[in-house]
C-alpha positions in Angstrom: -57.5 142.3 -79.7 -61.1 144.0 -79.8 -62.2 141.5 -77.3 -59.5 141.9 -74.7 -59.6 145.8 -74.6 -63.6 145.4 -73.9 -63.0 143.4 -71.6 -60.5 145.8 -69.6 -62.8 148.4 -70.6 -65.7 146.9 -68.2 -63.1 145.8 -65.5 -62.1 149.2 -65.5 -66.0 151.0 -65.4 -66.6 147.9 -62.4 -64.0 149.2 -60.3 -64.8 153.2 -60.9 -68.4 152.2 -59.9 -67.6 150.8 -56.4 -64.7 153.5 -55.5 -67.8 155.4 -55.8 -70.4 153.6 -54.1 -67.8 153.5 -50.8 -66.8 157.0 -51.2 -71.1 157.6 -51.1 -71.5 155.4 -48.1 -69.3 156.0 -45.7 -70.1 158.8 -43.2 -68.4 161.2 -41.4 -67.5 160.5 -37.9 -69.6 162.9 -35.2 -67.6 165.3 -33.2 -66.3 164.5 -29.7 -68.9 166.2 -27.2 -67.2 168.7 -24.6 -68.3 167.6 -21.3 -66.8 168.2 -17.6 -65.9 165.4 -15.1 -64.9 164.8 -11.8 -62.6 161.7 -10.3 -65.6 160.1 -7.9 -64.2 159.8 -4.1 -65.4 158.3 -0.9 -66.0 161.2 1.7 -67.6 160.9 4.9 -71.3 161.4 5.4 -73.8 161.5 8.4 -74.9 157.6 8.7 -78.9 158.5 7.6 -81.1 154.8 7.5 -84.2 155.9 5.5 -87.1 153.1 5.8 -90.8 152.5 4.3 -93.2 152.6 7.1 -97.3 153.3 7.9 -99.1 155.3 10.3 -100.7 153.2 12.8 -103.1 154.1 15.2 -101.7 154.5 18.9 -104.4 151.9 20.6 -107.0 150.2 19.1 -110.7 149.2 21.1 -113.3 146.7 19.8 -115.7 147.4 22.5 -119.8 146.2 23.2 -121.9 145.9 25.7 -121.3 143.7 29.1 -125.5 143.1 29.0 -127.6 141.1 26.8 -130.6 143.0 25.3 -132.0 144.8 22.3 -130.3 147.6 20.7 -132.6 150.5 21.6 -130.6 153.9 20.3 -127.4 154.7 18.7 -125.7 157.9 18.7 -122.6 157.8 16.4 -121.5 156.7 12.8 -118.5 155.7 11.5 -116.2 158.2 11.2 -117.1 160.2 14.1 -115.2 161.7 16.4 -115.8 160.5 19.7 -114.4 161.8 23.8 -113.5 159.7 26.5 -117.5 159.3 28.2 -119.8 159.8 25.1 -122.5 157.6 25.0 -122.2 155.5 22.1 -125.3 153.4 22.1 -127.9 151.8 24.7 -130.4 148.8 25.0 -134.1 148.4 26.2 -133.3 147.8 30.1 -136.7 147.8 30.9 -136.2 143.7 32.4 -133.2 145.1 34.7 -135.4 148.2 36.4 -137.4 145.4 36.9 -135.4 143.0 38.6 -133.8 146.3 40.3 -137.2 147.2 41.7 -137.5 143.1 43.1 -134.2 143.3 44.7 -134.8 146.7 46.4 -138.0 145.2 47.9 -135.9 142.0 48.9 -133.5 144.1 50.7 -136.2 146.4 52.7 -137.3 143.0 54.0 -134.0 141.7 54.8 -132.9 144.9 56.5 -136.3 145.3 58.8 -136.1 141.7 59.8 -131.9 142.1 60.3 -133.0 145.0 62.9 -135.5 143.3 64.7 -133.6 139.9 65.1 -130.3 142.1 66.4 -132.0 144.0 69.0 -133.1 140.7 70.4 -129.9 138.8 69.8 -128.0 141.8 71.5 -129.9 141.5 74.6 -129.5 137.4 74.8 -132.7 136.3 73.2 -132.1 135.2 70.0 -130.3 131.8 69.0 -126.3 132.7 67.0 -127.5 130.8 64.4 -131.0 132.3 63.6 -128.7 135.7 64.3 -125.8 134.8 61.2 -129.4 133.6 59.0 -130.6 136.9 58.9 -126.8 138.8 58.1 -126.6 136.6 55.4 -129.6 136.9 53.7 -129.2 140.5 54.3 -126.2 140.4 52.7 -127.0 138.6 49.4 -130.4 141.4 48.7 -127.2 143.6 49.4 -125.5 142.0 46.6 -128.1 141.5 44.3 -129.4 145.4 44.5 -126.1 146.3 43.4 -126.2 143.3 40.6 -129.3 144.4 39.2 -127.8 148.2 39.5 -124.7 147.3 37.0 -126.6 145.5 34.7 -128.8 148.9 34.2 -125.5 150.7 34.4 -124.4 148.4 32.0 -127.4 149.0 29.2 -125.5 151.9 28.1 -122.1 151.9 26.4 -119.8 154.9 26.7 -116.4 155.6 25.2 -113.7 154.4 26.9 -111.0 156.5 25.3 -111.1 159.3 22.5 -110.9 158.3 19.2 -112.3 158.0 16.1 -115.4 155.2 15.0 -113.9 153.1 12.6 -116.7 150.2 12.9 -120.3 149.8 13.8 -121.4 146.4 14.0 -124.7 146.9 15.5 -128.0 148.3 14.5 -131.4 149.3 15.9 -133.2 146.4 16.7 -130.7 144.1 16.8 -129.8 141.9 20.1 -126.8 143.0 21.5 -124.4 140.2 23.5 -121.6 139.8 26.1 -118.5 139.5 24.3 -119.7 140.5 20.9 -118.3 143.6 19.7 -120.3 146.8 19.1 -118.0 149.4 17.4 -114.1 149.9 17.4 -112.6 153.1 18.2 -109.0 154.1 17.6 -106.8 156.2 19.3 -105.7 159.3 17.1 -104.1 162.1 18.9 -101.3 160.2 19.0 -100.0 158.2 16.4 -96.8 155.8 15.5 -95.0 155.1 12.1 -94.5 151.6 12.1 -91.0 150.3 10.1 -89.1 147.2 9.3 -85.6 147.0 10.0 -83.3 144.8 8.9 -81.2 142.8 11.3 -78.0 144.2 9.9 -78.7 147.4 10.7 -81.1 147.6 14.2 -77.9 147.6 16.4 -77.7 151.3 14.8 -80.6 152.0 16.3 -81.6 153.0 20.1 -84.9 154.1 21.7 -85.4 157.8 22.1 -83.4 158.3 19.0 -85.3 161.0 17.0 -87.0 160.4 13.9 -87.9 162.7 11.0 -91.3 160.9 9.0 -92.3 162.2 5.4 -95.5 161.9 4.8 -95.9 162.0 1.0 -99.9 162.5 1.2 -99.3 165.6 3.1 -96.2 166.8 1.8 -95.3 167.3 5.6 -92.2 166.0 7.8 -92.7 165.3 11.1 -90.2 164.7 13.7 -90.7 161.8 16.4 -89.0 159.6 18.6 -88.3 155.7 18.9 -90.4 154.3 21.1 -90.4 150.7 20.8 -88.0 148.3 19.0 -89.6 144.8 19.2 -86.8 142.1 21.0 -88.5 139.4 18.6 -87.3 139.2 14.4 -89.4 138.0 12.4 -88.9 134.3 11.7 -89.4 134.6 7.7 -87.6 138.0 7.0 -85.4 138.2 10.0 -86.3 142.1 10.2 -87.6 143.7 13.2 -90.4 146.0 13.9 -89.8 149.5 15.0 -92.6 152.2 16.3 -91.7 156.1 16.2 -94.4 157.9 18.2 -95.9 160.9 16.4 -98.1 164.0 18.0 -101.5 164.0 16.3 -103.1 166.8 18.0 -104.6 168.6 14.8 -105.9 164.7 13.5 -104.2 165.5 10.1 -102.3 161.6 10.4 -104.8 159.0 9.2 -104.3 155.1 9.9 -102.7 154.2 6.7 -100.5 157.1 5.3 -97.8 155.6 3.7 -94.4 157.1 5.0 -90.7 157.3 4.7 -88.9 157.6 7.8 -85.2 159.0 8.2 -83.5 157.9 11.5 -79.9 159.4 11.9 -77.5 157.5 13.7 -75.1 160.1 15.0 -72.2 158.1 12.8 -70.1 158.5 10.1 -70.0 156.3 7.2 -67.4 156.4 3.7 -70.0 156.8 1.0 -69.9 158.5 -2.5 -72.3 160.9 -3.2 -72.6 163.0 -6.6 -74.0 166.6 -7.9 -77.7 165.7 -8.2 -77.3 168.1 -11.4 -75.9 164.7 -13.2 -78.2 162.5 -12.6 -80.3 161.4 -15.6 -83.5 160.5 -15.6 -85.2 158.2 -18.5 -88.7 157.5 -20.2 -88.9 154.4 -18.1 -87.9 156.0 -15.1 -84.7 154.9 -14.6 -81.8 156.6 -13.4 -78.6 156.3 -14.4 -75.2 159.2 -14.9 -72.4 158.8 -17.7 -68.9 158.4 -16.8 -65.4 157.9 -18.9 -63.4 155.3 -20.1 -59.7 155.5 -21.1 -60.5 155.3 -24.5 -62.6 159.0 -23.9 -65.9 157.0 -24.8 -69.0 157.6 -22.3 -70.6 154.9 -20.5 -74.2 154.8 -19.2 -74.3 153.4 -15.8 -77.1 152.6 -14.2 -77.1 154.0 -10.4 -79.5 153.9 -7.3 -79.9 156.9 -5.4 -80.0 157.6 -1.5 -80.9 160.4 0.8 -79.9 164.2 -0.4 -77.7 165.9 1.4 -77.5 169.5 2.6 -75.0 170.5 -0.5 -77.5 169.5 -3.3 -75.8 166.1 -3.4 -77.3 162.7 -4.1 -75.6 159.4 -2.1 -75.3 156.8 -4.4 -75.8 153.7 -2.5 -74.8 151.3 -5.7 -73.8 151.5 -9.7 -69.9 154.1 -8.6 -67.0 153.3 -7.6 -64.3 154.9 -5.9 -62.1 156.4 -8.7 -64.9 156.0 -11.7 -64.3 160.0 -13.7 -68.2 161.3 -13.4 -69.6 163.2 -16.4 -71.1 166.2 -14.5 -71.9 168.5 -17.4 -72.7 168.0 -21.3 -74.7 164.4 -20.2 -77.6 165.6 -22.0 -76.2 165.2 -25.3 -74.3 161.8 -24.8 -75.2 158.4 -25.4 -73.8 155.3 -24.6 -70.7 155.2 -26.5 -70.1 158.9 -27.4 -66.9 160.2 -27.8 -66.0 162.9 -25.6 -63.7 165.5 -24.4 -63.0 166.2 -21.1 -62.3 170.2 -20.0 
């Protein structure tokens, strides 16, 4: 008898022990979080294409001398600014004056003879042919005075445009060559942002059609126009290369500057867009908005983000749908899964 009532003793103790242990373990549920939502809806927007582009130089010039000789002076570095007619560099034309001098000699023969022979082929005394010998030599110490005359001309190299000296390949001393390239100058006072578009979406798109270019370097927008829209995809990507021509008169727009350029169509397009205000941004950089289920649990969504528009509103090119209840306040202290209520 002793034995059983231990024993329903300790059953007894076993059980009071783990009412208690459950009791101590189990938590109290959080409080729903008040938050404020809107039903998502499709609304018409201006039909904005927003593209990645760089500035590009309006015309580029690898340029050198037409002569062969030795590099005698040079008057600009990289990085200078240069005008249309500024001598650039020169070679040692000392073997050209030469030959210049020779050929003038040659031709003040030529020319005495030419008058002697005519006088006495205009009165009948002189053979035709001796007559057409003299006209042509005269003619070739004609030709080579003014030869000799480039090739001097030619021992100095000028600017052909204005621009900026992005190369010098030569140096003082060196030989200089036909065909070899001395320096290359670009074209800066006007420049181009230079985009990809993708086939789906360069029938939008027209030449003249204004442009508006940010310029993240310069936290500047500047507005342009399409210029060119080349006929020709490109095999691999299939997207096509479009040039929006940009007024560089103050040179601030460097070969380079990475841009993003925002062409609007003059079209309409359904799209959702949302209060910027409840977006959320993460540690990682990520961006993503909580919404509501039916069970009044939020859900983290991961979104991605377009153009703003004029109203402080963000178009949200994927992660909504049409219909989806948008947590727009009280996000900051949700997390996937919270329960909420909705005022």
């Amino acid at each position: 008898m002793t034995l059983i009532v231990r024993q329903a003793s300790l059953f007894l103790m076993v059980i009071l022990i783990a009412g208690c242990g459950t009791k101590a373990d189990k938590k109290p549920a959080s409080d729903p979080v008040r938050v404020k939502a809107i039903r998502i809806q499709k609304s018409p927007l201006p039909n904005q294409l927003s593209y990645s582009g760089t500035i590009e130089p309006d015309n580029t010039a690898d340029i050198g001398f037409a002569v062969a000789g030795t590099v005698n002076n040079i008057s600009v570095q990289e990085g200078d600014h240069v005008q249309q007619g500024q001598l650039l560099a020169s070679i040692d034309a000392t073997e050209y004056n030469n030959a210049l001098a020779i050929a003038n000699a040659s031709l003040e023969q030529a020319e005495d003879m030419y008058h002697r022979l005519n006088d006495l082929y205009q009165k009948g005394s002189l053979p035709a042919k001796d007559y057409i010998e003299i006209k042509s030599k005269l003619a070739q110490a004609q030709a080579n005075k003014s030869i000799n005359a480039k090739h001097i001309a030619d021992s100095k190299l000028y600017a052909p445009i204005s621009g900026i000296i992005t190369a010098r390949k030569i140096e003082k001393g060196s030989t200089a060559a036909p065909g070899i390239p001395a320096f290359t100058i670009i074209k800066t006072d006007i420049v181009t942002a230079k985009i990809t578009v993708p086939e789906s979406e360069v029938g939008a798109i027209r030449n003249g059609m204004d442009a508006k270019v940010f310029i993240a370097t310069l936290e500047d927008t500047i507005t342009g126009k399409i210029t060119i829209i080349n006929p020709q995809a490109d095999p691999v990507s299939r997207t096509y290369s479009v040039k929006i021509k940009l007024i560089n008169s103050n040179k601030r727009l460097l070969p380079g500057m990475l841009t993003n350029v925002f062409i609007n169509t003059g079209k309409a397009v359904n799209a959702i867009s949302i209060p910027a205000t409840a977006i959320v941004r993460d540690a990682d950089d990520l961006t993503y908005v909580f919404v509501t289920n039916e069970q009044h649990k939020a859900i983290r969504k991961r979104i991605s983000a377009g153009q703003l528009t004029g109203s402080n509103e963000v178009v949200i090119t994927s992660g909504l749908q049409e219909g989806d209840q948008l947590i727009t306040n009280g996000q900051s202290h949700l997390k996937d899964g919270s329960a909420v209520i909705v005022e």
